[in-house]
N, C-alpha and C positions, 0 to 999 in steps of 0.2 A: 874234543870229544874222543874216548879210548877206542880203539875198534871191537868193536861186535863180531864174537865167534857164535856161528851158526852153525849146531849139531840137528843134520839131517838125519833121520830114524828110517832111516827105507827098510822095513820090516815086510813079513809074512804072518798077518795074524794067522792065528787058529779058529775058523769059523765055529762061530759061536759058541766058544768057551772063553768067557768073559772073566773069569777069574785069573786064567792063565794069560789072557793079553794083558791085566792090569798089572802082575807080577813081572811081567816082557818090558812094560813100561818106566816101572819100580828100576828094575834094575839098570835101565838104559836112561834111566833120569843120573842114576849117582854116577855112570859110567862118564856122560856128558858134561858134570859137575865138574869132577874129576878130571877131565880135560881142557876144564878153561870157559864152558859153551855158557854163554849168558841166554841164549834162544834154544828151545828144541823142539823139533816139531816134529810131528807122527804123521800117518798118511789119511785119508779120507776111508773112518769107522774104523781105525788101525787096533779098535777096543773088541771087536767084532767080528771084521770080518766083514767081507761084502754083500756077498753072494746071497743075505741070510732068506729070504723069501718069507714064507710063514714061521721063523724063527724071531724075527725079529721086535714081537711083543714079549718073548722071551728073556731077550737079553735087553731092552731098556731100560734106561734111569732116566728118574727124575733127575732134576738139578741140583736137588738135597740127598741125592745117593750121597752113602757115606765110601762107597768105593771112589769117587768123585771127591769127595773129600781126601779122601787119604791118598790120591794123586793130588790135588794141593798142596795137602802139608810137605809134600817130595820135593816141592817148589822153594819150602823155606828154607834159611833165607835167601833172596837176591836172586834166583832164578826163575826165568819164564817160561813157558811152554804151551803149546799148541796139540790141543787132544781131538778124537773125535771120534764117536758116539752115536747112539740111537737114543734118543731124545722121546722120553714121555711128559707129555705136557698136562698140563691141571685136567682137561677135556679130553685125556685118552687119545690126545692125537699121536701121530707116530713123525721126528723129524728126522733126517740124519743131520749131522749139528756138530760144529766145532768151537770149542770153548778154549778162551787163553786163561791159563792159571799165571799166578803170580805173587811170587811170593806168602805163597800159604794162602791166597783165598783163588775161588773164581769170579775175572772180570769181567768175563762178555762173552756172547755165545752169537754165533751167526748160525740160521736155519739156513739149509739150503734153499736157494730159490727156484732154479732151473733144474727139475727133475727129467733124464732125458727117461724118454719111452716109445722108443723106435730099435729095429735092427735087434741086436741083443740085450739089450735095456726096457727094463716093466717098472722104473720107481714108481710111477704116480700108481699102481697098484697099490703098493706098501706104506707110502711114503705121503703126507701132505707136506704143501710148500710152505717156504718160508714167505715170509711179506716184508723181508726190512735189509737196505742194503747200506749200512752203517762204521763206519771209521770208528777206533775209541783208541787213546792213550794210551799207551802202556810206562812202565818205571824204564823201558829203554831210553827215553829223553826223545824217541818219536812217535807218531801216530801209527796206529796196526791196521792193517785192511785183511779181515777172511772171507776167504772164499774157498767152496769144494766144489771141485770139478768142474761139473756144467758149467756154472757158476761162467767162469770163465771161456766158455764161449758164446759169451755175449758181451760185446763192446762197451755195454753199457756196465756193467761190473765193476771194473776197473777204473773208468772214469768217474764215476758216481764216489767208489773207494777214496780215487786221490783229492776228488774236489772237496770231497769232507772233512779232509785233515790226514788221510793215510801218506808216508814215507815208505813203507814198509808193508808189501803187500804179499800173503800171502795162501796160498792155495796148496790144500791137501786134496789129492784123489787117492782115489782106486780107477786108473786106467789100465782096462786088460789091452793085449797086443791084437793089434791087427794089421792087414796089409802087411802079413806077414812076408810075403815073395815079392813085394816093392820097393826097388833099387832105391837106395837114397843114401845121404851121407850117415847117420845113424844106421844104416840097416835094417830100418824098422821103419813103415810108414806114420804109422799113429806117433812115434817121436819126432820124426820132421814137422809132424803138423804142433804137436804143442809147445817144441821148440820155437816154430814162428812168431806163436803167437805170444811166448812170454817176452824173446826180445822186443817185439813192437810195443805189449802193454808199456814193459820196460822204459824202453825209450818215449813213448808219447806222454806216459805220464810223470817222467823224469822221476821212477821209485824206483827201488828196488824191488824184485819178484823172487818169492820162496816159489818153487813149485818141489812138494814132495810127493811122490808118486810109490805105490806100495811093491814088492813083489811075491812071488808063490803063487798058489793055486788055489781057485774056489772050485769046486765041481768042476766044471769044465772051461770055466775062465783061468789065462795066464796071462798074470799082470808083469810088463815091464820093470817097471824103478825110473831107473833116469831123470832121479830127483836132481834138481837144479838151482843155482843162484845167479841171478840177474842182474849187473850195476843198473844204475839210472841212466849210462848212455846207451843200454841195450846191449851191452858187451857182457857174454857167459862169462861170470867171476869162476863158475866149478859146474863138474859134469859130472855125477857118481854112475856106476858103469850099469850095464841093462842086463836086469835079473837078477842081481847080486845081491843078496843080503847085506847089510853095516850101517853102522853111524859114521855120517862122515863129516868133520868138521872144518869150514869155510871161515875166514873172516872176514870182515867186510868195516870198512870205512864210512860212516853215518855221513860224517861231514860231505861226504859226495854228494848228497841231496840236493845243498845247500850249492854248492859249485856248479850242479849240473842245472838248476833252476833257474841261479841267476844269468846263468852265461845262454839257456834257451829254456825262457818264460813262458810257453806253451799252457802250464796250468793260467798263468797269469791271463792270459790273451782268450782264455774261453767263454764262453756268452751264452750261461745256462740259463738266465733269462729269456736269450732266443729258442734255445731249444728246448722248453718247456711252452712256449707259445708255440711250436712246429709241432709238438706231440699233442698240445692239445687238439691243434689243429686236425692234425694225423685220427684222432682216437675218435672225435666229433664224426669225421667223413665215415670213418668203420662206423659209427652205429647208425648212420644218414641221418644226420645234421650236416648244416650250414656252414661252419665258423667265417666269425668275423674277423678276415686277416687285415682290416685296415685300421683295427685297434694301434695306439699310441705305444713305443715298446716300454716293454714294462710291466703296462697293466693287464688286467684281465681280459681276455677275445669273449665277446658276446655272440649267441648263435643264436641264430635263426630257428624258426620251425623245421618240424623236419619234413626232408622233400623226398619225392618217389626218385629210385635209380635203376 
């Protein structure tokens, strides 16, 4: 298998001048090209802009945007890429949403799941959830996992990703900076933490992890950068530097998967069978029910009536 150069996009869109981020993307699709990059990926709503509030029935597309389209056709031939968007769906709903182009059409769109809405975060105002957290194919000869943001802080993200068939996981944000005055090796608190967590996804689920992360200014949000690439031992392949504007290009060895899987079979050895009987378990007691944990593994847990708590 050849190695896979991955061009990271750590941009600053322009809040909500959608014409001008698709022309920012136009030209750092051929720039990418142009260097070799067989992957390119943008950061979370890199079409957009984050920040958008009541903006953001504004600047969405459908799936049949022809702007959407004509980021496709940038894709032909032979190149991938990784966009993201505000999402109008048949029913007017609002998603933020990343879609992998490829080669002249679009493949797959992941809705966000996990909208946070604490501290400095209101998505679920703006924003409904996604409901599907799904692996698909791509013409790189492995499996793609998206994911934005939140997304990935939840454990289950990532593992659900790789049990499906993902090699190749990847996650666009818009994280703004925080813990700004907390000592750490990055200098930046909120990088320590998602640095953590991509090595471990990393490593547990023996993939690879994109994390592109956007920079510049929304109102009064400053977003980092410190887009990242992840082996499957958990070891940072690249670190692009925090705040900086550029495309930076990574390559990376596919066949590592394949080495790092067989030599620690962790996906192998997992038993979503069990843990699908523990959640059910788990989901049963939250609404007071019974469950039946002496059920045979495997099959279905039967419950009981429901009891007073």
């Amino acid at each position: 298998m050849q190695p896979l150069r991955i061009a990271l996009a750590q941009i600053a869109p322009r809040l909500g001048d959608l014409e001008a981020n698709v022309a920012r993307h136009l030209d750092l699709l051929a720039e990418a090209r142009a260097g070799g990059a067989g992957l390119v990926v943008f950061p979370e709503l890199g079409l957009t802009g984050y920040q958008l509030q009541d903006l953001a029935g504004e600047v969405s597309m459908r799936l049949d945007d022809p702007r959407l389209a004509q980021l496709a056709a940038a894709t032909k031939p032979g190149l991938s890429a990784v966009v993201s968007f505000v999402e109008e769906s048949a029913d007017h709903r609002l998603f933020i949403a990343a879609a992998l182009l490829e080669d002249g059409a679009l493949r797959h769109v992941h809705r966000k799941v996990f909208l946070p809405t604490y501290g400095m975060f209101d998505e679920r105002r703006f924003f409904a959830a996604g409901d599907a957290i799904r692996a698909t194919p791509s013409q790189l000869g492995v499996g793609m996992g998206l994911a934005v943001c939140e997304d990935f802080w939840h454990v289950s993200t990532p593992q659900l990703l790789a049990l499906d068939g993902a090699q190749l996981l990847v996650n666009v944000s818009s994280s703004p900076g925080r813990d700004l005055a907390l000592t750490s090796e990055a200098g930046l608190g909120t990088a320590t933490s998602w640095r953590s967590l991509m090595r471990t996804y990393a490593q547990l689920t023996t993939s690879f992890v994109v994390f592109v992360n956007r920079v510049g200014v929304d109102e009064s949000l400053s977003f980092w950068g410190g887009s990242e690439v992840i082996g499957p031992t958990g070891a940072p392949l690249f670190s692009a530097p925090l705040f900086d504007e550029g495309l930076y290009m990574v390559d990376v060895d596919l066949a590592d998967v394949r080495r790092e899987r067989i030599t620690l079979p962790l996906l192998r050895d997992e038993r979503p069978e069990l843990v699908a009987r523990e959640w059910r378990r788990l989901i049963a007691e939250r609404a007071g029910l019974t469950a039946d944990t002496t059920a045979e593994p495997g099959s279905a847990p039967g419950f009981d009536v429901a009891v007073e708590r």
